[in-house]
C-alpha positions in Angstrom: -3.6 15.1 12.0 -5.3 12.0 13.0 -3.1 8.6 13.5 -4.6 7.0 10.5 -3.2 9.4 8.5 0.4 9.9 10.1 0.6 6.0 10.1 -0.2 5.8 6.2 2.2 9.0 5.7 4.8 6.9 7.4 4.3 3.6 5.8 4.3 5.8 2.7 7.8 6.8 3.4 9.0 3.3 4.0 7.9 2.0 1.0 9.5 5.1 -1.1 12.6 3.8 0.9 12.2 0.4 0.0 10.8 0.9 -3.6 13.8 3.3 -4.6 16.3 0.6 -4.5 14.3 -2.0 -6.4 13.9 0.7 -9.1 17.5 0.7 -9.6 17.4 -2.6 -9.7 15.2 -2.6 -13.0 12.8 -4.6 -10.7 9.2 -4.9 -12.0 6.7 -2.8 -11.4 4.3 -5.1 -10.2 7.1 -5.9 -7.5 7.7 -2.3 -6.8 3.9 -1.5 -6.6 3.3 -4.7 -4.2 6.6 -3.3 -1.9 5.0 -0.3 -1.8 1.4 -0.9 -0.7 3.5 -3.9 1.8 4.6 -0.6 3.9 1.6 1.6 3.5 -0.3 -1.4 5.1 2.6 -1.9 7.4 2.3 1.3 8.9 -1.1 1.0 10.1 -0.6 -2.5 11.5 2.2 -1.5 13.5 0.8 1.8 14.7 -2.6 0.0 15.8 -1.1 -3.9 16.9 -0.9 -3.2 20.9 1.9 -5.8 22.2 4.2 -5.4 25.6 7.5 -4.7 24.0 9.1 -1.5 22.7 7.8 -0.2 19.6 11.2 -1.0 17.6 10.7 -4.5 18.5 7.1 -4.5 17.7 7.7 -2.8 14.5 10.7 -5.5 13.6 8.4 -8.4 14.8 5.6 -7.0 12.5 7.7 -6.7 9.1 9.8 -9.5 9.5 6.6 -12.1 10.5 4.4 -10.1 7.5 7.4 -10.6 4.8 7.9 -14.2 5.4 5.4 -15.6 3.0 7.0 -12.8 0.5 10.2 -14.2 1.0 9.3 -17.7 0.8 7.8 -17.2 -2.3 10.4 -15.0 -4.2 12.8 -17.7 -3.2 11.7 -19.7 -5.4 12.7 -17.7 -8.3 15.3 -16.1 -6.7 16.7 -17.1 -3.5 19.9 -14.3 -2.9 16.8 -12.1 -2.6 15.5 -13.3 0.3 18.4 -11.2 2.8 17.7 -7.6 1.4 13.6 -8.4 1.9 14.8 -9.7 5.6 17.1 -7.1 6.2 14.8 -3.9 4.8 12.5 -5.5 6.9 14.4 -5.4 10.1 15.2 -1.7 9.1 12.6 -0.4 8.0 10.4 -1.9 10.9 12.0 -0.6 13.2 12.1 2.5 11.4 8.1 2.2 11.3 8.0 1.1 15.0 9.9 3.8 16.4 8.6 6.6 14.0 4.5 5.4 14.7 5.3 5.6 19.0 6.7 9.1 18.2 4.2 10.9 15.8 0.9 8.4 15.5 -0.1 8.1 18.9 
């Protein structure tokens, strides 16, 4: 399979991940949709972006810098929200890193 397909099966994964608990939530489904394609995207940036530091880092740095203005915008409306986005960002990016070193290379 070739990496641009790995790296969008794994973003797919962490946005199902991410996605499932904002479901239970009764979130919307414009949020759930936007969550989604977030990781999808995510998964390609982080298996291409070539920086000197191990790929959990790199996939933390990735998420965390590529959710803040999603964070900074949902806190308006709601600002609790803003450490589950921060904290499913520093999981699941690593997650994403780690997974895209291993399988999309």
């Amino acid at each position: 399979m070739s990496r641009l397909i790995i790296s969008l099966l794994i973003g797919s994964i962490a946005g199902a991940i991410d996605v499932v608990p904002m479901i239970a939530q009764k979130l919307s489904k414009h949020a759930c949709i936007s969550a989604f394609v977030h990781w999808v995207v995510l998964g390609v940036l982080i298996s291409y972006i070539q920086v000197p530091m191990s790929p959990w880092l790199k996939g933390v740095a990735v998420a965390v810098l590529s959710c803040l203005p999603i964070a900074i915008l949902v806190s308006e409306i709601d600002p609790k929200s803003i450490v589950p986005i921060l904290t499913m960002s520093v999981i699941l990016g690593a997650a994403v890193g780690f997974a895209t070193f291993r399988y999309a290379r």
